[in-house]
Structure formats: structure tokens, C-alpha cells
C-alpha atoms as one frame of an Amber mdcrd trajectory, in Angstrom:
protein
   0.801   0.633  35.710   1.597  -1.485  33.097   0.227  -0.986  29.479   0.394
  -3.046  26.319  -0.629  -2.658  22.683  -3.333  -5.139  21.796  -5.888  -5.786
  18.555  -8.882  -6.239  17.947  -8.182  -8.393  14.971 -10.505 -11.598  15.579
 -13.394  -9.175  16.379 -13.116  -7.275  13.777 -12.532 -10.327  11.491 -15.418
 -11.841  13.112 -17.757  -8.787  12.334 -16.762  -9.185   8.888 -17.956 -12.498
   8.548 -21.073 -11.677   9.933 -21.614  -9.105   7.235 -20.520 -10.945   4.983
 -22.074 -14.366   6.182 -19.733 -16.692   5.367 -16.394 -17.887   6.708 -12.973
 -16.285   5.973  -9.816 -18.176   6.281  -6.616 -16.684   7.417  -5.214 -18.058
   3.797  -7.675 -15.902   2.113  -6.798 -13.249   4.342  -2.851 -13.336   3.789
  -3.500 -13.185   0.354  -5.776 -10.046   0.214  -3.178  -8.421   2.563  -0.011
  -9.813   0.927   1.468 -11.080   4.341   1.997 -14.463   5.263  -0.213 -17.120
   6.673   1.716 -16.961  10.095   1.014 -13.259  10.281  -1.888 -13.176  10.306
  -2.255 -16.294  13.203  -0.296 -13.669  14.877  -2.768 -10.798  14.707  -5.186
 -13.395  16.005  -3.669 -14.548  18.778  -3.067 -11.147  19.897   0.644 -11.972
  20.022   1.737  -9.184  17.786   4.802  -7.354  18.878   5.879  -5.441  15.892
   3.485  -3.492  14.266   4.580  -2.494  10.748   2.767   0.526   9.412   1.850
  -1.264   5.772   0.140  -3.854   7.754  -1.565  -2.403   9.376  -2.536   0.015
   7.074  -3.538  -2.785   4.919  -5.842  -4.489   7.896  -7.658  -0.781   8.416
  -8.570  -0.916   4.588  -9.381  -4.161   4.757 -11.795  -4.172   8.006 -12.891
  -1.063   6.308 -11.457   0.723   9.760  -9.427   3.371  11.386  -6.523   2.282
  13.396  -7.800   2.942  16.676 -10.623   0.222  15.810  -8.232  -1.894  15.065
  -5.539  -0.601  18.109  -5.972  -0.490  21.651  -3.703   0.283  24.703  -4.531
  -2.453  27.859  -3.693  -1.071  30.896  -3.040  -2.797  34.154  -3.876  -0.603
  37.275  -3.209  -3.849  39.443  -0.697  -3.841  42.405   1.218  -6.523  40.059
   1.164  -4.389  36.902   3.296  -1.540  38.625
């Protein structure tokens, strides 16, 4: 079985919009996390593959989350994820 660490960035970023109605860019975001624009693109993409405990601290504050909202383990119980 194979198993990966994924986000749940964009829906979390997406249910802040909501709340918020209106649009947030990931400039905006960078900024109110002090990380850079490319970062966050990372984050999501899903195509993180170093998670650094300040950021993502800093994400959990921001989404106003713990980290397992923001965290998840994907597991593959397919014969080609073994």
C-alpha cells in the first residue's frame, strides 16, 4: 500500500471565499503568510513535498484550522500501489 501526504489547501481556500464572498488571490495570500507567490501555487496544486512546520502553522491560523483539516494521508490499497 502506498500512502502520500496531501492538502486540502484549495478547499479550504475555497471555503474561505465563500465566507468571505469574494475572491482571494494567491498574492494576497503569500503576503498574509509571508511565503512566496510560488508557494503557495504549490499548496494548490497539491504538489507539496516539504512541509515546513511555520507554514503550515501559518495556513492552520489562517484557514482558521487544525492541521489535520488542512493534512491528509492518501492511501492506495490498489494491486499497483504495493
Amino acid at each position: 500500500m502506498a500512502t502520500q501526504l496531501r492538502n486540502r489547501f484549495f478547499k479550504l481556500l475555497s471555503e474561505k471565499e465563500q465566507q468571505e464572498s469574494r475572491r482571494i488571490t494567491q498574492t494576497e495570500i503569500a503576503e498574509s503568510l509571508g511565503i512566496a507567490i510560488h508557494t503557495v501555487g504549490r499548496w494548490m496544486r497539491n504538489n507539496v513535498t516539504k512541509f515546513e512546520s511555520p507554514i503550515v502553522e501559518r495556513m492552520c491560523d489562517y484557514f482558521d484550522c487544525e492541521v489535520g483539516d488542512l493534512l491528509y494521508l492518501e492511501r492506495d490499497d490498489s494491486p499497483q500501489g504495493k
